[in-house]
N, C-alpha and C positions, 0 to 999 in steps of 0.2 A: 770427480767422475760423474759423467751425465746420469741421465736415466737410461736410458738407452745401450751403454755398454754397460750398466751394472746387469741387467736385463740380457745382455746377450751371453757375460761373463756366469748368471746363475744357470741359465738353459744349458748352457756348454756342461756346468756342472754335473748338472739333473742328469744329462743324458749319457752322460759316462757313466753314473751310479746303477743307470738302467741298463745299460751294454754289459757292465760287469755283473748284476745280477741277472741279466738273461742268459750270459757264459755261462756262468757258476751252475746255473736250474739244468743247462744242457750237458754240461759235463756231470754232475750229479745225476742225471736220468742216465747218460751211456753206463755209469759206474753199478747204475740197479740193472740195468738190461745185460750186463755181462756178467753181474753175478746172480740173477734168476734165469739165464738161460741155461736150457737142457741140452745145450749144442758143448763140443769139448774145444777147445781153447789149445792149438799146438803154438808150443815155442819151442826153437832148437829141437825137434824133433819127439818129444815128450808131450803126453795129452795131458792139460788140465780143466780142470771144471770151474764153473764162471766164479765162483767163489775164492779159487783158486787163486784165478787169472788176475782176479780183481786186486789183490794183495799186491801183485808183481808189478801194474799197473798201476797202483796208489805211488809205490816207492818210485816211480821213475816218473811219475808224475809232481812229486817231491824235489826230485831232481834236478827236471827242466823248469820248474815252475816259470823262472826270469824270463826264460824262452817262450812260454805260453801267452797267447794275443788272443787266441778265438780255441772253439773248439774244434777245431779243424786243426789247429796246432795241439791240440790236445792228444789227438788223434795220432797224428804225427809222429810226436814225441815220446807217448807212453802207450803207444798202445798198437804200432803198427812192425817193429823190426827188431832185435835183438842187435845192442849195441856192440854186441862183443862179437858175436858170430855174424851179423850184418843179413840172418836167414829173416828173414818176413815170417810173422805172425800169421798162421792158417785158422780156421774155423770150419770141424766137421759136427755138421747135422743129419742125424738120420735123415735117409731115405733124397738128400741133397749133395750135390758139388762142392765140392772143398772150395773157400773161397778166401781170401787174402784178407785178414781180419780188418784191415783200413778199408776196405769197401762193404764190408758186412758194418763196421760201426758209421760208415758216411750215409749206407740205407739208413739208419734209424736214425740219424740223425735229422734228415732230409722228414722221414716221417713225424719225427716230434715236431719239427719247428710246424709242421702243418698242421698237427693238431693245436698248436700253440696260436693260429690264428684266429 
């Protein structure tokens, strides 16, 4: 092997390790921002609290793992609709609009990577 593809073959490497550990920091930040927040977490028609949420979310995040590429699949998969019931995940904050919990977690999402610049 030249120098030259050992050199393209370690970069390809590197930068996987880095993709995966910049998923991993983003899904771990949504995982503290749902269970420090003061906002209530509905699934199937039941309030819970980010602590809660975070639990039900862990498991089904366990679940699809093989399925998860990004955290937008993250998102997707554990944390936007109830599989059984197929109802969407809501988020109610005081004194704010009920909001569909995939676009309350893609706001913060959108916010970390910016501070992440």
């Amino acid at each position: 092997m030249n120098l030259f593809k050992f050199i393209l073959i370690l970069l390809s490497i590197c930068s996987l390790n880095v993709f995966a550990s910049t998923q991993e920091d983003e899904i771990n930040h949504l995982l503290r921002f749902i269970a420090s927040t003061d906002c209530q977490y509905e699934r199937n028609g039941n309030l819970y609290n980010g602590r809660e949420a975070v639990e039900h979310i862990k498991k089904k995040y366990q679940y699809y793992s093989d399925d998860i590429e990004s955290s937008e699949d993250f998102i997707k998969y554990s944390a936007t609709k109830s599989k059984i019931s197929g109802k969407y995940y809501k988020i109610h904050c005081t004194d704010k609009a009920v909001v569909k919990s995939k676009n309350w977690l893609l706001t913060e999402l959108t916010v970390y990577r910016e501070t992440q610049k």
